[in-house]
C-alpha positions in Angstrom: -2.0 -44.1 43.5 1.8 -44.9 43.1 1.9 -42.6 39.3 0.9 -39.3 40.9 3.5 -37.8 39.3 2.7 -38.7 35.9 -0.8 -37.4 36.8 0.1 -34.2 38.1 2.4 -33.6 34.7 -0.5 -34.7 32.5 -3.0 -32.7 34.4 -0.5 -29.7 33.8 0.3 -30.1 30.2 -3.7 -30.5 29.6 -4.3 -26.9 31.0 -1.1 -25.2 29.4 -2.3 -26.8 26.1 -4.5 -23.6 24.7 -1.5 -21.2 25.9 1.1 -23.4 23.9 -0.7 -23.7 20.4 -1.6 -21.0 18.7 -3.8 -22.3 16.3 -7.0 -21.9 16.5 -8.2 -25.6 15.4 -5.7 -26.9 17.4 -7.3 -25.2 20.9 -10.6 -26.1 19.7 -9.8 -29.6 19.5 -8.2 -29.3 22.8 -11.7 -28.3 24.4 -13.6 -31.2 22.8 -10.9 -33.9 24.2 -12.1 -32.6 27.3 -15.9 -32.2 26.5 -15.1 -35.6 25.6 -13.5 -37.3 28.2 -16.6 -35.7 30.5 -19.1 -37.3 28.5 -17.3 -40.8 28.1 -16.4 -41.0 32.3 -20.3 -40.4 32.8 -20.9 -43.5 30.5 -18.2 -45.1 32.3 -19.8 -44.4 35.7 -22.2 -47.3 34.4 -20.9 -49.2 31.6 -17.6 -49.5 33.2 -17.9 -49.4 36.9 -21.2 -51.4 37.1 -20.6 -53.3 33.9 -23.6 -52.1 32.1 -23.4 -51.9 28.3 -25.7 -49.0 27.9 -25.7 -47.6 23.8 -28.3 -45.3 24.9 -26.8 -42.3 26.2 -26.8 -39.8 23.7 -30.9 -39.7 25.7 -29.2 -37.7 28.3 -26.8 -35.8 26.2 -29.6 -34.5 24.5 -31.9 -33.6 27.5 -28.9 -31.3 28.3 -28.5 -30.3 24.9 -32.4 -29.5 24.4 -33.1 -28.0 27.9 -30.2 -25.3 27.7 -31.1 -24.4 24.5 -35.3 -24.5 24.9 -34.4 -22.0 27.7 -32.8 -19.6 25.6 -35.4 -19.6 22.9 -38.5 -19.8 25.0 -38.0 -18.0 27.8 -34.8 -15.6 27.0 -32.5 -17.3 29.7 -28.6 -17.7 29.2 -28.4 -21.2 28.4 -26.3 -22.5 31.1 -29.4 -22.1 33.2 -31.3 -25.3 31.6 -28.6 -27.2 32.6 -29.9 -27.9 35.9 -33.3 -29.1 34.0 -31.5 -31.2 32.2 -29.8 -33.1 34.7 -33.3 -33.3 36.6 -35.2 -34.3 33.4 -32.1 -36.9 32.3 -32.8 -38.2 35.9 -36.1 -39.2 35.2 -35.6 -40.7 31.7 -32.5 -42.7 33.5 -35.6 -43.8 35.9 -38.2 -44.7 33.6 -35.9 -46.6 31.0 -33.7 -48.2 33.8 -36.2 -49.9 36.3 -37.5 -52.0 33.4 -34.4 -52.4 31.3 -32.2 -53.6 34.1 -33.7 -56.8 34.5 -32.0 -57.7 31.1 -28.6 -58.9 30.4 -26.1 -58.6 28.5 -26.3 -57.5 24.7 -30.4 -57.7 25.6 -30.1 -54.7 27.6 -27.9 -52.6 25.2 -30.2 -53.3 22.8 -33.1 -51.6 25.1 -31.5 -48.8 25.4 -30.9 -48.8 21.3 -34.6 -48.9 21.5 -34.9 -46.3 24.3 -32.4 -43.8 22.4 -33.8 -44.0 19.1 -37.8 -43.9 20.9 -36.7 -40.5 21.9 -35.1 -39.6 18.8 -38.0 -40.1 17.0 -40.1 -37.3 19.5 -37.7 -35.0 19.3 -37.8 -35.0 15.9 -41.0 -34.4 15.7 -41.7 -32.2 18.7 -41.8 -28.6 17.8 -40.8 -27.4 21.6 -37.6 -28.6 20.0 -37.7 -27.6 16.6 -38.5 -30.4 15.4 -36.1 -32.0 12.5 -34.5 -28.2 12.2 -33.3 -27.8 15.6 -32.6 -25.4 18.1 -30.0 -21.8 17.6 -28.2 -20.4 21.3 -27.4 -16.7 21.0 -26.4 -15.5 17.3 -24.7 -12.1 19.7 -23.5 -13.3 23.2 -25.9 -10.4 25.1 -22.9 -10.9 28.3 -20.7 -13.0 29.8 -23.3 -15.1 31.2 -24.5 -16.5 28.0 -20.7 -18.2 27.6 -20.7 -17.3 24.0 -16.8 -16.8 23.4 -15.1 -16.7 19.8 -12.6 -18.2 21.3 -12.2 -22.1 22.6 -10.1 -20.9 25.3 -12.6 -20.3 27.6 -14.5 -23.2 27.0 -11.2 -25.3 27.5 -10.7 -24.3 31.2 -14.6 -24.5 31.6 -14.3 -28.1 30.6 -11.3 -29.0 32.6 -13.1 -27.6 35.8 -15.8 -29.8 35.4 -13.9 -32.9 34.4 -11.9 -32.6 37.7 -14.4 -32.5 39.6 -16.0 -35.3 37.8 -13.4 -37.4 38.6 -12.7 -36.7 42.2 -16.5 -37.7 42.7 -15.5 -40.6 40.8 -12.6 -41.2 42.8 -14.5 -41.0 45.9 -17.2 -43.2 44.9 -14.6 -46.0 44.1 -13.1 -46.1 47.3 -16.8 -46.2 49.0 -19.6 -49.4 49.3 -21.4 -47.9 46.3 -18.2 -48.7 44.5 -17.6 -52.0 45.7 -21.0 -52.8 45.2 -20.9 -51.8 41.6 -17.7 -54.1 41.1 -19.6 -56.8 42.9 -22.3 -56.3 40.0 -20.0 -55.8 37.1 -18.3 -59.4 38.0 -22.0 -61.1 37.8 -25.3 -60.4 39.0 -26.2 -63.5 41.0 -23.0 -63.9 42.3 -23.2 -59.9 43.7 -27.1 -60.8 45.0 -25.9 -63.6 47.0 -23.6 -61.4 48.7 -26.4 -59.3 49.9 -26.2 -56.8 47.1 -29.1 -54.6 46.6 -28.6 -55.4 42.6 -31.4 -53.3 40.7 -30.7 -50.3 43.0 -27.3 -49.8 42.9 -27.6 -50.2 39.1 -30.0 -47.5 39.2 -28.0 -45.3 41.8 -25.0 -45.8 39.0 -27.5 -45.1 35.9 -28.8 -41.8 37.9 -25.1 -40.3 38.5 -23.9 -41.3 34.8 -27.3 -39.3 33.5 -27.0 -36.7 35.3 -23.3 -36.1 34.2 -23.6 -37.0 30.8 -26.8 -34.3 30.8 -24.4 -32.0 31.8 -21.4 -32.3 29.2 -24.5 -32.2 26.6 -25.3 -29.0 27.9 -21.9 -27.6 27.6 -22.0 -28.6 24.0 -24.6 -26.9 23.4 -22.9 -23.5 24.9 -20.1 -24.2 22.7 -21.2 -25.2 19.2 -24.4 -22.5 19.7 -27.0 -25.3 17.5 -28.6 -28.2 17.8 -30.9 -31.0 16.0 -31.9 -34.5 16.4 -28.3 -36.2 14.7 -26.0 -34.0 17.0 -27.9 -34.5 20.1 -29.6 -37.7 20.5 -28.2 -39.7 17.4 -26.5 -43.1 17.5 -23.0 -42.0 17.3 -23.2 -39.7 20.1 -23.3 -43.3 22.1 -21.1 -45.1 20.4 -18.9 -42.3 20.8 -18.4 -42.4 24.7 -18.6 -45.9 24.9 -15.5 -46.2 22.1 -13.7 -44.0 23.8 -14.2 -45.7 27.7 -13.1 -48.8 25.8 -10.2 -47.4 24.2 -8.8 -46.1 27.2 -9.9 -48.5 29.3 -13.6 -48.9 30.3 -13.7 -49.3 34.7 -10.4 -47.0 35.3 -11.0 -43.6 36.4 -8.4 -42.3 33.5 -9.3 -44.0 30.9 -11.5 -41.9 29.7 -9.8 -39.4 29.1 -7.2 -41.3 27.8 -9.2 -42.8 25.6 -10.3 -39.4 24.4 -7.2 -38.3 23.7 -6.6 -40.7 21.0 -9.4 -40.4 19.4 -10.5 -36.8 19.0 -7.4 -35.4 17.2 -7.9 -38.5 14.8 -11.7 -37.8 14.3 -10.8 -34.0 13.8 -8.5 -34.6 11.6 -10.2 -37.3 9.6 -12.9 -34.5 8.9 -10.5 -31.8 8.4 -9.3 -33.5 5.7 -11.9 -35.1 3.9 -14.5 -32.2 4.9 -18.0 -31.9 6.1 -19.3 -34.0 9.2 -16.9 -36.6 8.0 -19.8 -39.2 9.2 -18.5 -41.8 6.5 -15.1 -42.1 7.6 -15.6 -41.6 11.0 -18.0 -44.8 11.2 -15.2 -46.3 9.0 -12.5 -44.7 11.9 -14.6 -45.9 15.0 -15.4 -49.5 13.8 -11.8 -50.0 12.8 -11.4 -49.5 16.7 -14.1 -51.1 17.8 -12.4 -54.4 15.8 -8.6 -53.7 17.1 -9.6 -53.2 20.7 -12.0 -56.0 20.7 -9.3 -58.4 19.2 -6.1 -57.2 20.8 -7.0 -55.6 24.0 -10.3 -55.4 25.5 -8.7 -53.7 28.4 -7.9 -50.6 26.5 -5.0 -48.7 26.8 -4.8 -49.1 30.9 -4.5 -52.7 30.8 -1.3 -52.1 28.4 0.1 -49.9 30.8 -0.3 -51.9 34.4 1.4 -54.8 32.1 4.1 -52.3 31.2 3.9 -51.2 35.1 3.5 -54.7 36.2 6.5 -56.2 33.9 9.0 -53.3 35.0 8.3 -54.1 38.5 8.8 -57.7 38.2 12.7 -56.9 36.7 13.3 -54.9 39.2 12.4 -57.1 41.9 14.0 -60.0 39.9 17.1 -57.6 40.2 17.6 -57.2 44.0 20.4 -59.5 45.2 
């Protein structure tokens, strides 16, 4: 990894962020990049590494969501504790909709798990374990420090940066390991990867598990953060479209990307609904298909395959340069 160094500096600038501003919206914002960023390189886990288009995962975002906060309201727990439930629960959900949906391809299957998503926005909706269409409340008066009910984002900033590290040096590991060649065998074409004697449908699960599982997690963290719930913020469309924008932005199959890719397009969202108030769910569909349309028709490769043209061009000039 010849631009460690750049890595090291961004890494550092990321965690002196909340100690630099002062502003309040400014350190919140700071927190989400991150939340993010953990959310989007779960998605990526799948739709990048394994090439699987999946507009579905705001299923496991919510079963985060849901469990931490049905803990708190049923049964008096901190809500961190249903995160463990919902990474088990998310699991089986990956399991049910993935062993039938994988044997689709291409737009077919991210239209499944459309399906899928929406299915399960429907029960939740209507499902008064989960409040139904009003949703669920964490802790109106954080009871200790376990509940992780801080006025401020700072906390939740350095909470979020631990877990995205460690996100990444799983993902890190797994590149450099079969499962990751395997996945990059399936991502360049299914028959072509079976006819190298790769176990196609499992490692596609094994990827769809792993990206649940995280994504559960970071939906259970935003639910310790905001403190509330419903249907739209947990399990609605742009909860998907969301991570997958952003993996595409910064460039879906990299292990930075991500985050790069969040980033970008946080602050604007913020912003966009700091100015023109409310959810800002008008312009921000307006904001994210305007993306959708430039990265699509300029640079599929996101924002990484601009830089290892920029990295590959200066390299080139200064080999062109030796005498």
């Amino acid at each position: 990894m010849r631009n460690w160094p750049l890595i090291v500096i961004g890494f550092l600038a990321i965690a002196a962020w909340p100690l630099l501003v002062q502003d309040v919206f400014l350190q919140r914002v700071g927190a989400l990049v991150l939340l993010a960023a953990i959310s989007a390189s779960a998605w990526n886990l799948l739709g990048g590494y394994a090439g699987q288009v999946s507009v579905g995962h705001a299923v496991y975002f919510g079963a985060g969501a849901y469990a931490s906060l049905v803990v708190y309201t049923k049964l008096g727990w901190p809500p961190i504790a249903g995160a463990p439930i919902g990474v088990v629960v998310s699991m089986a959900i990956s399991a049910l909709v993935g062993t039938p949906t994988f044997r689709l391809r291409g737009h077919y299957f991210s239209m499944a798990t459309i399906a899928a998503a929406e299915l399960f926005h429907i029960l939740v909706a209507n499902w008064p374990l989960t409040g139904a269409a009003v949703g669920l409340m964490g802790p109106p008066v954080p009871r200790g420090w376990w509940d992780l009910s801080f006025i401020s984002p700072i906390p939740y900033h350095y909470l979020f940066l631990a877990v995205l590290v460690v996100l990444l040096a799983l993902t890190r590991q797994m590149q450099r390991s079969r499962m990751g060649y395997y996945l990059a065998a399936i991502r360049g074409g299914d028959r072509a990867a079976s006819s190298l004697g790769v176990p196609v449908l499992r490692y596609k699960l094994y990827a769809l598990l792993l990206s649940a599982g995280f994504t559960s997690v970071a939906g259970s963290l935003y639910a310790v953060m905001v403190g509330f719930i419903d249907p739209d913020s947990a399990l609605g469309l742009l909860v998907s479209i969301k991570m997958v924008i952003i993996a595409a932005l910064g460039g879906a199959g990299t292990l930075f990307g991500p985050l790069v890719g969040a980033v970008i397009l946080i602050p604007l969202e913020e912003t966009t609904n700091a100015m023109f108030g409310g959810g800002g769910t008008g312009i921000t569909f307006i904001v994210y298909g305007a993306i959708i349309l430039l990265v699509a028709r300029f640079q599929p490769g996101g924002v990484a395959a601009v830089w290892d043209a920029l990295t590959a061009r200066r390299i080139s000039r200064g080999v062109a340069r030796v005498p």
